[in-house]
C-alpha positions in Angstrom: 0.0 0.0 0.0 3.0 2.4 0.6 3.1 2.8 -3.4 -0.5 2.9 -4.1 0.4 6.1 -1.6 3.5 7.2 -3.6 1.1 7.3 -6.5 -1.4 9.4 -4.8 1.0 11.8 -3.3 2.7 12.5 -6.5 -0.6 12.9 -8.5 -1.5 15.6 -5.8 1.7 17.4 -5.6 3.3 16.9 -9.2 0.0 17.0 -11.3 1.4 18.5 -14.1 4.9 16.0 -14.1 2.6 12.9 -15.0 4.3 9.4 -15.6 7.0 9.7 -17.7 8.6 6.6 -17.7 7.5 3.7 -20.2 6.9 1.1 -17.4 4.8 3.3 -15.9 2.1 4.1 -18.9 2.1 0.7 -19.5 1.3 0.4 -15.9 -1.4 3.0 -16.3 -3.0 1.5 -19.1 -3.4 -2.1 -18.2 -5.5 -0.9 -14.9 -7.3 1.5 -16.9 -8.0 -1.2 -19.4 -8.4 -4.3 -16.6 -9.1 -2.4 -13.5 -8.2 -3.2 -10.0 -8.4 -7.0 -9.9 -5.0 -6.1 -12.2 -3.7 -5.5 -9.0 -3.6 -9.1 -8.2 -0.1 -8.9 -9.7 1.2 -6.9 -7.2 3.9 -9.7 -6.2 5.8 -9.9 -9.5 8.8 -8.5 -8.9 9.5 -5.6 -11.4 5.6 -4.7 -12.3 4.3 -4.8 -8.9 5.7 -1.6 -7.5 4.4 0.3 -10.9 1.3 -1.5 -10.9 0.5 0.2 -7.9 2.2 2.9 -8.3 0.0 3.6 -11.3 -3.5 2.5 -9.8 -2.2 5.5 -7.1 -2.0 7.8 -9.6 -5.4 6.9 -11.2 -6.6 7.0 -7.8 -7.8 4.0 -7.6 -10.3 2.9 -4.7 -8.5 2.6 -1.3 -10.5 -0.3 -0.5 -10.4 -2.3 -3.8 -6.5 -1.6 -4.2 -5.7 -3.0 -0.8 -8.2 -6.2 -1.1 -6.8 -7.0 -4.6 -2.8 -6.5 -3.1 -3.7 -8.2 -0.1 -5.1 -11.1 -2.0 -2.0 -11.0 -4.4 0.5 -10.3 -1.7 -1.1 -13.5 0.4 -1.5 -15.8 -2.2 2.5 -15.7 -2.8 2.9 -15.9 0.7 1.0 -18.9 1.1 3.0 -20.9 -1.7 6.1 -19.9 -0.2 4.8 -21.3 2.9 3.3 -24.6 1.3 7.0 -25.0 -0.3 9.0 -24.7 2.3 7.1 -26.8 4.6 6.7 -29.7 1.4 10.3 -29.5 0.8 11.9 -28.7 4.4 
C-alpha cells in the first residue's frame, strides 16, 4: 500500500509532471483497461511496484486496491509457505 500512496502523493503534488517513464504508462493503461483486480499482480517482482504505483495515480479505490494487493500479496505468501514446509 506504501506505493498505491507514492502514487497518490505524487498525482496531488506533481499534477502536471505525470508518468513519464515507459513502465509506468504501461502500468497506467493495463489498470485502466483491466481495472483493480489487475492489481492481483502486485507480487511480481519488477511490475508490482508500478502497478500500484499507477492505480495511485489513477486513484484508484482505497478499498479495492488493498483487497486486490492483499489477495496477491497472500497468495504468494501462502505458496512460499506450502514450499518450504513440502520441501523442508
Amino acid at each position: 500500500m506504501s506505493s498505491w500512496a507514492i502514487g497518490r502523493w505524487l498525482r496531488h503534488r506533481f499534477p502536471e509532471a505525470g508518468l513519464h517513464k515507459p513502465r509506468q504508462r504501461q502500468a497506467l493503461a493495463w489498470l485502466e483497461k483491466h481495472g483493480a483486480p489487475l492489481l492481483l499482480l502486485s507480487w511480481v517482482p519488477i511490475v508490482g511496484d508500478p502497478l500500484c504505483v499507477a492505480a495511485g495515480w489513477a486513484r484508484m479505490p482505497l478499498l479495492s486496491s488493498a483487497l486486490f494487493i492483499a489477495l496477491g500479496k497472500g497468495a504468494r505468501y501462502a505458496v512460499l509457505l506450502w514450499v518450504s514446509s513440502t520441501l523442508g
